[in-house]
C-alpha positions as CSV (number, residue, x, y, z in Angstrom):
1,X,-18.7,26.3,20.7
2,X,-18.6,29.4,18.9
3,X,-18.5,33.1,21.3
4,X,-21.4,35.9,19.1
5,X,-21.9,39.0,19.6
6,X,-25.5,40.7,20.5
7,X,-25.7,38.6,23.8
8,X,-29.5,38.1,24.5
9,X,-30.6,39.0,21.2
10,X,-28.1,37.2,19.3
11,X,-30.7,33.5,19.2
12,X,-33.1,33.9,16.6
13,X,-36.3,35.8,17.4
14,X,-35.5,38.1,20.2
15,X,-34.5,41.9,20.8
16,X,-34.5,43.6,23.6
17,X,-34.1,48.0,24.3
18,X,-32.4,49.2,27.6
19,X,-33.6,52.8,28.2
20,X,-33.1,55.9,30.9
21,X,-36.5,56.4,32.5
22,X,-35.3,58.1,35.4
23,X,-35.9,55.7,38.1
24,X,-32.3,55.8,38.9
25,X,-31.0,59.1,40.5
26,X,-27.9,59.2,38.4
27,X,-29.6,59.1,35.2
28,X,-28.1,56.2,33.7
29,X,-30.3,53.3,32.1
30,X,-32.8,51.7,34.3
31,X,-35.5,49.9,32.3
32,X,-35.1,46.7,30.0
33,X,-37.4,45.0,28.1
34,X,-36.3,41.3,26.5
35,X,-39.0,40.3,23.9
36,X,-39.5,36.9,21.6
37,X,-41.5,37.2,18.4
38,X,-42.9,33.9,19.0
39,X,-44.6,32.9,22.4
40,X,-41.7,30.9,24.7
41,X,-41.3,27.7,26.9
42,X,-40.1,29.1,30.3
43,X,-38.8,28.7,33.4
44,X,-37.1,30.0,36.4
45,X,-35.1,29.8,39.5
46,X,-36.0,31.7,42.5
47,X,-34.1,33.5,45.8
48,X,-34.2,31.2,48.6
49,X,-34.7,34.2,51.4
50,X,-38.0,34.5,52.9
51,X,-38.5,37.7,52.4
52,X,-39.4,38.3,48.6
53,X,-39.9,41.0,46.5
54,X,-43.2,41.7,44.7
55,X,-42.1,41.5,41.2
56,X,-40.6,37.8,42.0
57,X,-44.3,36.9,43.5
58,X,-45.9,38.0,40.1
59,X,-43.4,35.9,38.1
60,X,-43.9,32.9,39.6
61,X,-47.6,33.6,39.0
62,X,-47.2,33.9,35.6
63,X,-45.0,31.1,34.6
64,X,-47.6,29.2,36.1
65,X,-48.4,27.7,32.1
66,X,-44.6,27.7,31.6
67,X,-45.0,30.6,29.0
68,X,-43.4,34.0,28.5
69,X,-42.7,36.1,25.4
70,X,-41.5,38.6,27.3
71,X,-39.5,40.3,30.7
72,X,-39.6,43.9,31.9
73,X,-36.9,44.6,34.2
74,X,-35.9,47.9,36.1
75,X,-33.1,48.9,38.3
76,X,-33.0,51.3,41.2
77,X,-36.1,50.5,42.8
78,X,-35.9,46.6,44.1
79,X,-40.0,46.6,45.1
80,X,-39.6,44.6,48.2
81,X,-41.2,45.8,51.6
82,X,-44.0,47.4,49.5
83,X,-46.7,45.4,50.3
84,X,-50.0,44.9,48.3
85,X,-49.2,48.3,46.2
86,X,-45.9,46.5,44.8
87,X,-47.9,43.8,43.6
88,X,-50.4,45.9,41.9
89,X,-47.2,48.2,40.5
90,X,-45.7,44.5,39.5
91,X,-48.8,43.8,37.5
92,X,-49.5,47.3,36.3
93,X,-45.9,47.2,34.5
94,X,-46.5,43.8,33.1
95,X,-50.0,45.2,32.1
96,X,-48.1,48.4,30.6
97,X,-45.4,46.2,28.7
98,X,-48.2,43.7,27.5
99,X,-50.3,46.6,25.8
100,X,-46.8,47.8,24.0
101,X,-46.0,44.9,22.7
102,X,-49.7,43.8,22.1
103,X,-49.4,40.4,23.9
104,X,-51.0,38.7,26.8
105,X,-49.7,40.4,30.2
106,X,-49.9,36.9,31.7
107,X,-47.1,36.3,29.7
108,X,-45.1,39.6,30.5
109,X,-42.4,38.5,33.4
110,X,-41.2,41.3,35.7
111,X,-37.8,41.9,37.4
112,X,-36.8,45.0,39.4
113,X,-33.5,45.6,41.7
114,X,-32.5,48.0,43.9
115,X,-33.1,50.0,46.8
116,X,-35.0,48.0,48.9
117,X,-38.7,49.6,50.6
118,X,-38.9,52.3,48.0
119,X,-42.0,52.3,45.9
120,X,-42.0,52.1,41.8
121,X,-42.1,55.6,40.2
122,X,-45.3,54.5,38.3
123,X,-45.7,57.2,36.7
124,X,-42.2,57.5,34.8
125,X,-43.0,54.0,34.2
126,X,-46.0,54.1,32.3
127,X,-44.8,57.1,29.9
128,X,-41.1,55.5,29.6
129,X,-43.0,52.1,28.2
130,X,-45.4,53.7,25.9
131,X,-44.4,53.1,22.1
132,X,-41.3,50.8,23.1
133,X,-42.5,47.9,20.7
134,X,-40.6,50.5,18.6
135,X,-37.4,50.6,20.0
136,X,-37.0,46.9,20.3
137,X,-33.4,45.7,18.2
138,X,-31.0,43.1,18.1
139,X,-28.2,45.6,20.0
140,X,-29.3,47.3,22.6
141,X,-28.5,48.4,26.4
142,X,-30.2,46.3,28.3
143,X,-27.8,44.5,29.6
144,X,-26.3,48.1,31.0
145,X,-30.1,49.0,32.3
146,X,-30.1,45.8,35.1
147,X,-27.1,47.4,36.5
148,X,-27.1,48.5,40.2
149,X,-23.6,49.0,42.2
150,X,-21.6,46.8,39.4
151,X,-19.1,48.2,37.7
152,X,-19.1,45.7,34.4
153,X,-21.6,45.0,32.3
154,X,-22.3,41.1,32.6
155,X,-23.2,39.1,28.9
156,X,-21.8,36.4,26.7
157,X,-23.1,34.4,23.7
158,X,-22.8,31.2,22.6
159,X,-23.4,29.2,19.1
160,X,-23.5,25.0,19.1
161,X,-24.3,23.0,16.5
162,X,-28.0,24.5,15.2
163,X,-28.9,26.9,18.4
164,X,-27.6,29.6,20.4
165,X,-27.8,30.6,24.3
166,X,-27.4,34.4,25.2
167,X,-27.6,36.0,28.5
168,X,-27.0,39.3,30.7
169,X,-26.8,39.2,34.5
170,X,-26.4,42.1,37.1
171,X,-25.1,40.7,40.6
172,X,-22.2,42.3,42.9
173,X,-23.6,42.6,46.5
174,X,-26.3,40.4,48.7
175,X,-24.6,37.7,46.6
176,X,-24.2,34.0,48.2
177,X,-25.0,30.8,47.0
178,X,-28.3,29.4,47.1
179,X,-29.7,30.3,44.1
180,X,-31.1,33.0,43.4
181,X,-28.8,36.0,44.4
182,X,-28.9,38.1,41.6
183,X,-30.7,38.9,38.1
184,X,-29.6,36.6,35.3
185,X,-31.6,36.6,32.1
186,X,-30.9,33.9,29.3
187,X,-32.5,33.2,26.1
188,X,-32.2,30.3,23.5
189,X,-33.6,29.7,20.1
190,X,-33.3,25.6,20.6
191,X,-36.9,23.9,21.0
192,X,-37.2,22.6,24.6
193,X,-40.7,22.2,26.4
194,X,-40.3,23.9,30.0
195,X,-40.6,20.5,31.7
196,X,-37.3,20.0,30.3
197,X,-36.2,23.4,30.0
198,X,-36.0,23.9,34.2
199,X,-34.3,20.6,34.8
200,X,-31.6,21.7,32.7
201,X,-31.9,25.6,34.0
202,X,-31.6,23.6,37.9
203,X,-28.9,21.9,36.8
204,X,-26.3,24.7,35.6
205,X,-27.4,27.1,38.6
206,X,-26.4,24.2,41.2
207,X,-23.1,23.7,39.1
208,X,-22.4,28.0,38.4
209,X,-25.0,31.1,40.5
210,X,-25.1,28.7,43.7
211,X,-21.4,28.3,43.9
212,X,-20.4,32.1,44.5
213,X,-20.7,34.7,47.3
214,X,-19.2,37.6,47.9
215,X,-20.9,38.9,51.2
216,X,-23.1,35.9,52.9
217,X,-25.9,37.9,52.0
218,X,-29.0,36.4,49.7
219,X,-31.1,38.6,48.2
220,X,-34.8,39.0,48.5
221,X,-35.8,39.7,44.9
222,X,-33.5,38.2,42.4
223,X,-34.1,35.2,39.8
224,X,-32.5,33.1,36.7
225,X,-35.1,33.3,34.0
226,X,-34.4,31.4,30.6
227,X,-36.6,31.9,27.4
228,X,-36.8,29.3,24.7
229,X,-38.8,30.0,22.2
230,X,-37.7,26.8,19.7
231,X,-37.0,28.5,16.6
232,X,-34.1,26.8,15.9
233,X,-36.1,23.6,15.9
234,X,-35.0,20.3,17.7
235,X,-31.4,20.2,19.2
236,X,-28.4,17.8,20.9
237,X,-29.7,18.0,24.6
238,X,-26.8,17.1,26.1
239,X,-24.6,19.7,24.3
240,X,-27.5,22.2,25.0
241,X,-26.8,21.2,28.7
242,X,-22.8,21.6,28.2
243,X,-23.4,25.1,26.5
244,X,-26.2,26.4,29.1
245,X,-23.8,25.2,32.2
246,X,-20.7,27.0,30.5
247,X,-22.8,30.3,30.2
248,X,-24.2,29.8,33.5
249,X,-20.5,29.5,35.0
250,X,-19.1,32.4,32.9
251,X,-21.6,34.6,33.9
252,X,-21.2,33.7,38.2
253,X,-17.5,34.3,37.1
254,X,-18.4,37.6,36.1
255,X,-20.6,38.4,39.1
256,X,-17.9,37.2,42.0
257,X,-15.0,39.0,40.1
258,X,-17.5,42.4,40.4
259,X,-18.4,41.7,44.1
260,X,-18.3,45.2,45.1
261,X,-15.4,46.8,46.0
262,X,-13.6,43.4,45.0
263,X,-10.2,44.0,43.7
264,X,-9.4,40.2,42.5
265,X,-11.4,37.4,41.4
266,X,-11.0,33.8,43.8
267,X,-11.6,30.3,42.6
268,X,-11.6,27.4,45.7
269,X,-11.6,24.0,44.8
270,X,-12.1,21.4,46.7
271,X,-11.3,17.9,45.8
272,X,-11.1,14.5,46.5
273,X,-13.9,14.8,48.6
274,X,-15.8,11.0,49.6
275,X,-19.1,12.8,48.6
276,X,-20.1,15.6,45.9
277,X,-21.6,17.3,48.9
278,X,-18.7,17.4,51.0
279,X,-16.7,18.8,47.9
280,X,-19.4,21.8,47.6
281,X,-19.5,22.2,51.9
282,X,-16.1,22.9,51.5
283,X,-15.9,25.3,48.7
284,X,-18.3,27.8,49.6
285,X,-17.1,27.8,53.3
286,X,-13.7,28.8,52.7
287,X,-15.1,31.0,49.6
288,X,-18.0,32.3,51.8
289,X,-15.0,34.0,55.2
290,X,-14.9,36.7,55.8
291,X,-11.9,36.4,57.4
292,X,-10.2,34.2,54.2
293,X,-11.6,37.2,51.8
294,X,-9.6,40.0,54.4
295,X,-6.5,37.8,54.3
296,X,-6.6,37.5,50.5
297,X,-7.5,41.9,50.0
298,X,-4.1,41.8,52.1
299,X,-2.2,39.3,50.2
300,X,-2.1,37.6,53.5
301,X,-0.9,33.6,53.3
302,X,-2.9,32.6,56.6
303,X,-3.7,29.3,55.6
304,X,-4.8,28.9,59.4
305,X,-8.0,30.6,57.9
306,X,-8.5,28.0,55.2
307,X,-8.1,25.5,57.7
308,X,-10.4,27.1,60.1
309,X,-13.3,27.5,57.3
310,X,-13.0,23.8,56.6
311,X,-13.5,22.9,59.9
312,X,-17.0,25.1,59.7
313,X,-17.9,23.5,56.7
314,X,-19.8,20.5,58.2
315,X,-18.3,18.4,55.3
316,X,-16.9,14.9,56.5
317,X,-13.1,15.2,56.2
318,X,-9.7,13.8,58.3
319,X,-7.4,16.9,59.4
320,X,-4.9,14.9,58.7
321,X,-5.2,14.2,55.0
322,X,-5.7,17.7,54.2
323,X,-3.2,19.5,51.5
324,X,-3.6,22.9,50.7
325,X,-2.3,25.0,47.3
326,X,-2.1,28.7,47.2
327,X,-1.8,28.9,43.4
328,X,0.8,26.4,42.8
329,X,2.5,26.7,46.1
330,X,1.9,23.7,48.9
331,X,1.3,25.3,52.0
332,X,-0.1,22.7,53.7
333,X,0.4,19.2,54.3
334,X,-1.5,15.9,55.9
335,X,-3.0,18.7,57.7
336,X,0.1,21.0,59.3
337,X,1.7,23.7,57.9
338,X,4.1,22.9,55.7
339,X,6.8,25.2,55.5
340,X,6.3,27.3,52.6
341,X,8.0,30.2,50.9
342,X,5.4,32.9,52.2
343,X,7.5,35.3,49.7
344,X,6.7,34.0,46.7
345,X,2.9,33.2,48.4
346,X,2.6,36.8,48.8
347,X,3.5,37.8,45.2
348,X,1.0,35.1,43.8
349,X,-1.8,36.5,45.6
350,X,-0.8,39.8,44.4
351,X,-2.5,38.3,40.8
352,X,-6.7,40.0,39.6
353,X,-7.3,36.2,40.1
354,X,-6.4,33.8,42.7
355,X,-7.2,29.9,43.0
356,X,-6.6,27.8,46.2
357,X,-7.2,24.0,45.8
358,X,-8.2,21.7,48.4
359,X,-7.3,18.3,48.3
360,X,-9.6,16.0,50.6
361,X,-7.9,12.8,49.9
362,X,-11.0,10.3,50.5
363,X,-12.7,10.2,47.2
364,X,-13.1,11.6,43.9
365,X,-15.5,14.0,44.3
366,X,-14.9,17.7,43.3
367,X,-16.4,21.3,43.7
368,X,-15.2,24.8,42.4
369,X,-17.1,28.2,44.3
370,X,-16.4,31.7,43.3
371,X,-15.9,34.6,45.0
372,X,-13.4,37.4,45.8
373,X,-11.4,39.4,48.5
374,X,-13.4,41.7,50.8
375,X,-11.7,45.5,50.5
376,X,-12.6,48.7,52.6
377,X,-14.7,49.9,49.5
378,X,-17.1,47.1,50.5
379,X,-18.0,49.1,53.8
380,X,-17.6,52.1,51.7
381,X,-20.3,51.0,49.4
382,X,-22.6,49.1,51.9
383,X,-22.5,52.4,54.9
384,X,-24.4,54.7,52.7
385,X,-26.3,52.5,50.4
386,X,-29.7,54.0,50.6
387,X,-28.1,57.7,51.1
């Protein structure tokens, strides 16, 4: 596996232009448009939450045929809570895009995230898209334009064998797993019909985007959309699954480590579990406290919270087969505490990046989640969102 530059336009075929059309307040870039020469196999994974946002309803309408060439995205405005005018504003930007780029708007696919009950600034809209066909490239901003509260741009790219995988994602609050809970847009050059294409896409999310939180919170708007639009002909599917998970994973890396206010990244494994689904109960409990996220902000070693959050899990386990690691250090064992140096436990925890390993002892089964600690900037973030 080979790491390329150009992220989503770096697979043969695609550009993509991230521009300022004023949506956002601050005047940063807040419009993206990822386009294929070629007409795409597609597919997608949606948010779980039963409130969804406009733009996600249109989607799903038109990847209806499994076909896109193309996705608009803006940030800002989420268009959720906006009722049968954030439909037509959904449509009427895919409508815009598809005129632009002189394609089919059924095969125009539309993202937007942001503040939530606000309406789309149409009008900015329509002028911003006119003559963007034009300002398509291979190096662009767009992966700076999807960008809400983060504070890092999310990308990476990825060359096996004869086809490439590249992908941006925005995500750092309303982020927990069960998929989706943020933006993440991929695209490939391998030839894959969509049949295939979202049993490998379902796959990596269940493995990477559905084993991370940062706030409990699911969001009502956000997707995983991948593009393939088969120009690099016929490829190794099981490396394209290995290269597609490993994105997938780098990217929900990314995301947890940039939970908002979020001053280290945290990795919890659990293993050893009797099932796979005990291993991932586990995980994203301990992952998903609140109280395990304070502790680690504080470089607190209360494993009494670990074991508390394993008990919540609803995973089959015996208390007393439990061992617990703080990095390196044992801190529990068969269950009690076990005596360590809460010193050295301290200074570990003082690291950007922290991993605390379960050990189930009743199978073989494993599971990693990602998250990360929960700081006073979160509340500071979160109290005057919309303000």
């Amino acid at each position: 596996m080979k790491f390329i530059e150009n992220n989503i336009c770096a697979p043969r075929g695609f550009k993509a232009v991230g521009k300022t059309m004023g949506i956002k307040v601050s005047g940063k870039p807040d419009f993206a448009v990822i386009f294929s020469e070629v007409l795409a196999d597609a597919a997608a994974v949606y948010t779980s939450n039963k409130v969804k946002g406009a733009p996600l309803i249109v989607t799903k309408k038109h990847l209806e045929n499994g076909k896109a060439q193309a996705i608009a995205v803006n940030s800002g405005v989420a268009n959720v809570c906006t009722g049968e005018k954030g439909i037509k504003d959904a449509e009427d930007t895919a409508k815009f895009v598809s005129k632009e780029l002189e394609v089919d708007s059924k095969n125009i696919l539309v993202a937007s995230t942001g503040l939530i009950g606000a309406f789309m600034p149409m009008g900015k809209i329509k002028s911003g898209i006119k003559g963007i066909k034009n300002e398509l490239k291979t190096k662009s901003d767009a992966a700076k334009a999807i960008l809400t509260t983060d504070k890092a741009e999310k990308e990476i790219a990825v060359k096996v064998n004869n086809f490439t995988i590249g992908a941006i994602a925005k995500g750092s609050g309303m982020i927990h797993p069960n998929m989706a809970t943020m933006l993440c847009f991929i695209t490939t050059d391998a030839k894959i019909l969509q049949k295939k294409l979202i049993s490998f896409l379902k796959k990596s999310v269940n493995k990477s985007f559905n084993m991370i939180s940062v706030d409990m919170d699911t969001s009502t708007s956000d997707m995983v959309i991948i593009m393939a639009n088969g120009l690099a002909g016929k490829i190794n599917e099981k490396k394209f699954q290995e290269a597609l998970d490993y994105v997938c994973t780098e990217l929900a890396k990314k995301i947890a480590k940039d939970g908002e206010g979020a001053t280290k990244l945290v990795e919890v494994e659990a293993k050893n579990a009797a099932t796979k689904n005990d291993a991932e109960k586990l995980a994203k409990s301990v992952i998903s406290s609140n109280l395990v996220k304070c502790a680690v902000f504080g470089n607190d070693p209360n494993v009494g919270r670990i074991m508390s959050a394993i008990g919540n899990s609803g995973a089959k386990f015996k208390e007393s087969l439990v061992d617990i690691c703080i990095g390196e250090e044992l801190v529990v064992k068969n269950g009690k505490i076990n005596g360590f140096d809460a010193d050295k436990v301290k200074n570990t925890m003082k690291n950007d990046a922290l991993k605390i390993t379960i050990n189930i002892n009743m199978g073989k089964e494993k599971a990693i989640a990602y998250g990360c600690d929960m700081s006073y900037d979160y509340i500071n973030i979160n109290a005057r969102y919309t303000t």
